[in-house]
C-alpha positions in Angstrom: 2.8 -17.4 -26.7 -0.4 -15.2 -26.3 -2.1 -12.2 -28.0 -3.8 -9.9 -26.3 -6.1 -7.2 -27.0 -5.9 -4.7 -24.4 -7.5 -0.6 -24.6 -5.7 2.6 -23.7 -5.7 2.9 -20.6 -6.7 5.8 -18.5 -4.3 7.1 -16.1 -2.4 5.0 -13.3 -1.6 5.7 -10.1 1.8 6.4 -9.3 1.3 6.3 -5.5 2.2 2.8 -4.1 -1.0 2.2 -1.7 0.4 -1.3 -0.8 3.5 -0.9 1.9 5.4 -3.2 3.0 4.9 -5.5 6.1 2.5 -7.9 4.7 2.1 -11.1 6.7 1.4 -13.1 3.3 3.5 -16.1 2.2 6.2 -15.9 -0.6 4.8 -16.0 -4.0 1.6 -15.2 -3.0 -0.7 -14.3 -6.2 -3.4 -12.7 -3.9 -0.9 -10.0 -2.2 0.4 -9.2 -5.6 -3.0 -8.5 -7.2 -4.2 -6.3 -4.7 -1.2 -4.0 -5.0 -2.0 -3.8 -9.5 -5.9 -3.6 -8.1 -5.0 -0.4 -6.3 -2.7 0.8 -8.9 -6.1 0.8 -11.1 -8.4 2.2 -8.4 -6.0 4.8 -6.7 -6.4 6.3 -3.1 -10.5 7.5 -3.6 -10.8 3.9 -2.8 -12.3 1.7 0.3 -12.1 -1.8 1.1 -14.1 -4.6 2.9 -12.1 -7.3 3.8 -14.4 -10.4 5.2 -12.4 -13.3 7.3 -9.9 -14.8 4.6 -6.3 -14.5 4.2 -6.4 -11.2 3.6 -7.6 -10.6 6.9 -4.0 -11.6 7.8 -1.9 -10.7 5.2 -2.9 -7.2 5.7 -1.0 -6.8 8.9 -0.9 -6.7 13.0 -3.3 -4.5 14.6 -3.7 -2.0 14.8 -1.0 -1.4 11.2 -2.4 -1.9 8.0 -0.2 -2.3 4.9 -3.1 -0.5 2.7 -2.3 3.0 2.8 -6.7 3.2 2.4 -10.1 2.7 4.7 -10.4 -0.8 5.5 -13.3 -2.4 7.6 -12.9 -6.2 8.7 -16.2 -7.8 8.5 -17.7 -11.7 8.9 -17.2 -14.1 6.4 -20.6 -14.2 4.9 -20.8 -10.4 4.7 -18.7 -8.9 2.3 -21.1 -7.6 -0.3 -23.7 -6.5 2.0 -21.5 -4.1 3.9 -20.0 -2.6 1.1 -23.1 -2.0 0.2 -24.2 -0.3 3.2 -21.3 2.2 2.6 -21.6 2.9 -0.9 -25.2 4.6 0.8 -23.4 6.1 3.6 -21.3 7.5 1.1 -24.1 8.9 -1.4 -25.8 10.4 1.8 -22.7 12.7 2.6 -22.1 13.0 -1.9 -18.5 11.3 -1.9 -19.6 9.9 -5.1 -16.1 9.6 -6.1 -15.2 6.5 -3.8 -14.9 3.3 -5.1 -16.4 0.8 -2.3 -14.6 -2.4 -3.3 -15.2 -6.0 -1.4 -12.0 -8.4 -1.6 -13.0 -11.9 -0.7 -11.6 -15.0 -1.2 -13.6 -18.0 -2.8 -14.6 -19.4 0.2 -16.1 -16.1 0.8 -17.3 -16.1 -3.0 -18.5 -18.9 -3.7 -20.1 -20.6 -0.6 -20.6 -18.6 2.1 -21.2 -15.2 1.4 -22.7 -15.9 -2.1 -26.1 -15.3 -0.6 -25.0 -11.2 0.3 -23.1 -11.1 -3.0 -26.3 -12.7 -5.1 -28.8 -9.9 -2.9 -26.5 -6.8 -4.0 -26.4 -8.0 -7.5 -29.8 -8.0 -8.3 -30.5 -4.6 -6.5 -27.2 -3.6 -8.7 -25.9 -1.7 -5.6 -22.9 0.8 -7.2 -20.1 -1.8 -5.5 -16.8 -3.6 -7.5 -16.8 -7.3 -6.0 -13.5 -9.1 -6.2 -13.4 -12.9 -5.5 -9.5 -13.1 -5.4 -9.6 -17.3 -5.9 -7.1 -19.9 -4.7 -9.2 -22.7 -5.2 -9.7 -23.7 -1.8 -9.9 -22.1 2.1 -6.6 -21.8 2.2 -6.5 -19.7 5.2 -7.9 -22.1 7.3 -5.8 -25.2 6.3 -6.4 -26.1 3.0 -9.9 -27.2 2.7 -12.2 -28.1 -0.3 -14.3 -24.8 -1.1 -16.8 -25.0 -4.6 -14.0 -23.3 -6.3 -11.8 -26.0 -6.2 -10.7 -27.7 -9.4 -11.7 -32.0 -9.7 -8.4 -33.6 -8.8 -7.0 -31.2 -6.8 -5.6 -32.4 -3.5 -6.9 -30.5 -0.5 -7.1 -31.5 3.7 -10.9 -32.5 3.1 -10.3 -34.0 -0.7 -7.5 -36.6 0.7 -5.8 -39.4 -2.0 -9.0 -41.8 -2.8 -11.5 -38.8 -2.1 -10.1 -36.4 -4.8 -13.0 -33.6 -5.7 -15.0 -34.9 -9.2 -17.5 -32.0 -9.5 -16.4 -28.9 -11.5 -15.6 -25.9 -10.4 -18.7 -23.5 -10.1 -18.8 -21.1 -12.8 -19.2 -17.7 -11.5 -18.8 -15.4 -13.9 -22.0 -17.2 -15.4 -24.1 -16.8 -12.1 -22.8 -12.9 -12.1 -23.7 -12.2 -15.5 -27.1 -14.2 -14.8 -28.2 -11.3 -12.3 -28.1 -8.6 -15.1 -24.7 -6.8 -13.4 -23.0 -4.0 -16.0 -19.3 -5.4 -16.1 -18.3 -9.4 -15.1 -14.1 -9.8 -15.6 -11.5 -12.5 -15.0 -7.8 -11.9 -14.6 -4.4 -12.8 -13.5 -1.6 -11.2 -12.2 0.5 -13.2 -15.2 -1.4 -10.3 -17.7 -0.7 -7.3 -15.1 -1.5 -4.6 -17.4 -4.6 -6.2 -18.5 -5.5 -6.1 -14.7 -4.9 -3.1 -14.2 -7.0 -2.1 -17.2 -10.1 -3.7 -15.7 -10.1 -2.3 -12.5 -9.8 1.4 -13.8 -12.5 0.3 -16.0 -14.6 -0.7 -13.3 -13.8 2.5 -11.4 -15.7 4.0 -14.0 -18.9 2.1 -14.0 -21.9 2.4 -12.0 -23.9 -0.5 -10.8 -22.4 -3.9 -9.6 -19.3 -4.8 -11.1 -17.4 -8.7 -10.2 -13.8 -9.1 -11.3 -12.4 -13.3 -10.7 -9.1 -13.5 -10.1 -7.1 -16.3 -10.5 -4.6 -16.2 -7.5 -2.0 -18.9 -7.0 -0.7 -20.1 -3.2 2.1 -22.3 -3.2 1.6 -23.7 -0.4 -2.0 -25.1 -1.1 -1.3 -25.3 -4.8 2.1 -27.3 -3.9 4.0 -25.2 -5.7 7.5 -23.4 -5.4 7.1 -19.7 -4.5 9.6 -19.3 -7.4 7.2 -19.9 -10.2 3.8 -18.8 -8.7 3.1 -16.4 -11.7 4.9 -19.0 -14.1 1.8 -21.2 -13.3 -0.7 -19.0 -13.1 0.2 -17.9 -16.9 0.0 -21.5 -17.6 -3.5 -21.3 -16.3 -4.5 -18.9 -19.3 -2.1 -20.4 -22.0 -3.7 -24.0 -21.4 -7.4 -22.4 -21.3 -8.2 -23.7 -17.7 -8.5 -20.2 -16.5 -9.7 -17.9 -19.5 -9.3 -14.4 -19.2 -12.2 -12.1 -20.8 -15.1 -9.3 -19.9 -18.8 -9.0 -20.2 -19.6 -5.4 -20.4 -23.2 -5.0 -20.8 -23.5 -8.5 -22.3 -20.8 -8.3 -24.6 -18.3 -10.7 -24.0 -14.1 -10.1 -25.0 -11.7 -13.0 -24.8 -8.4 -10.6 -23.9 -6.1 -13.1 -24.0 -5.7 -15.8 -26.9 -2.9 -18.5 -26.9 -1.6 -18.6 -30.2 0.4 -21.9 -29.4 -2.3 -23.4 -26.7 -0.7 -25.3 -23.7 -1.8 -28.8 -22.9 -4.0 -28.9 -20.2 -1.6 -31.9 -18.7 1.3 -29.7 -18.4 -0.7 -27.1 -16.1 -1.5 -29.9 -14.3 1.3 -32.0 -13.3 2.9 -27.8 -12.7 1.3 -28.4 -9.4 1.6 -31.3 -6.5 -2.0 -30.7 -5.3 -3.1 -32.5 -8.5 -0.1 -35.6 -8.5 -3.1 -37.7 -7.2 -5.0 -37.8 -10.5 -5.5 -40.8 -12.8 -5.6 -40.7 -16.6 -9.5 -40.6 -16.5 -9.9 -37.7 -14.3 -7.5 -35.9 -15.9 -9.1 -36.7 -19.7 -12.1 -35.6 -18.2 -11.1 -32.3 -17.1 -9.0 -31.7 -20.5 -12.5 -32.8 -22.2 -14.3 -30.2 -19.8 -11.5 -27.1 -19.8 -11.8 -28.0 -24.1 -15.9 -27.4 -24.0 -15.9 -24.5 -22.2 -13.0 -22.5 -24.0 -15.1 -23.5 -27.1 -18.4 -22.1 -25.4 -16.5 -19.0 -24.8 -15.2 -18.5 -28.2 -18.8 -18.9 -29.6 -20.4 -16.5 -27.1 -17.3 -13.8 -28.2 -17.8 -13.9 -32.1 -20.9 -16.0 -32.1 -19.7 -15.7 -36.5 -17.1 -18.2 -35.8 -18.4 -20.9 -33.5 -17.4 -23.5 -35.9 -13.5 -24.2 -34.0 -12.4 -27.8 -33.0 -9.3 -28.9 -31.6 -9.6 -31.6 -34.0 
């Protein structure tokens, strides 16, 4: 259904960092991509976690499923801490640590944009991950800036559905000059994988965007969490690429592209849409695969889906 261009990669850890005794629910995309994350990264790696529902899923305290540091921090503070290590680090030379912040897009998008947005344009050496679910899940479902028009949330009830589109943040990352700016899914593990060894490997500030289902909030069965998150890529709502140093590379390309209805009606958090809304977000998810296209082989920005 897909081709995908993918490098050698380098070598993977074979050292399972993730153990059991998470607290997350079944199907969960964000528990699943933080155990591929860390096969890319390996143990030379610490963590910021800022209030989310990693801050549960990790475990009970005082036991930690992450076999590596970990430091809780506030919700707003994410970048800015990891920061601060990465310069505790370099004072004692442990150059060789990869200081990573995993926030959700609460934490992303709205309230700790304005730490994430200062280390960006200093560039501080840190790999951000905004592991997305489209809402603040953790919290009881409620409408973040990452949540899709139409989707159903506790705050977005039926006859208030969300109409604005989903901020675009791989466009205000790569507007702050960072090195390397990456989406992807744990549907394409291997391409995941790829990018955070990648990262590992790259100084300045590097933001990864993953797409990362939760049945519950996306009304979903736990069954066929990465089914639908593949359908996310495959019907161009959720495109997965890289900037590196302004060069953008569409990794995945659907060779028989999925209708962006079927994605939708997938999920129960969207069974309050009308035709109109949902035209609109086809015509929107169409413009912006298009826009992508162009900016990857700017040669062949002539494509329609006429």
């Amino acid at each position: 259904m897909q081709k995908t261009f993918d490098i050698p990669r380098e070598k993977m850890t074979n050292e399972e960092l993730l153990q059991p005794g998470m607290l997350s629910c079944q199907g969960c995309g964000a528990a699943l991509s933080m155990k591929l994350a860390l096969k890319g990264l390996g143990e030379r790696t610490m963590i910021v976690i800022p209030a989310s529902c990693w801050g549960i899923i990790i475990g009970t305290y005082p036991y930690s499923t992450l076999q590596v540091p970990v430091i809780h921090v506030p919700f707003e503070t994410a970048a800015v801490v990891a920061s601060g290590i990465r310069a505790a680090l370099d004072v004692r030379g442990e150059a060789d640590i990869t200081v990573m912040a995993w926030a959700g897009d609460g934490g992303t998008y709205d309230i700790g944009l304005q730490s994430l947005s200062g280390a960006a344009e200093r560039n501080d050496d840190i790999l951000y991950v905004c592991y997305d679910n489209e809402a603040y899940m953790n919290t009881g479902i409620q409408r973040s800036s990452a949540t899709p028009p139409g989707a159903w949330t506790s705050t977005t009830p039926a006859g208030a559905l969300k109409e604005e589109p989903k901020k675009d943040m791989e466009m205000i990352m790569l507007a702050h000059g960072v090195p390397y700016v990456a989406s992807a899914s744990v549907a394409y593990p291997d391409d995941l994988v790829r990018k955070f060894e990648k990262a590992r490997n790259i100084k300045g500030t590097r933001f990864i965007h993953l797409l990362s289902s939760c049945p519950p909030g996306w009304r979903i069965d736990s069954a066929v969490s990465v089914k639908v998150t593949r359908m996310a890529t495959q019907s161009c709502v959720f495109p997965i690429y890289e900037i590196e140093k302004g060069k953008y590379t569409v990794n995945v390309l659907p060779e028989e592209r999925l209708p962006v209805e079927d994605y939708l009606q997938a999920q129960g958090r969207f069974r309050e849409m009308g035709k109109e809304m949902i035209r609109a977000v086809r015509e929107q998810v169409d413009q912006r695969w298009l826009e992508l296209l162009a900016r990857a082989d700017p040669g062949k920005n002539q494509a329609s889906f006429d």
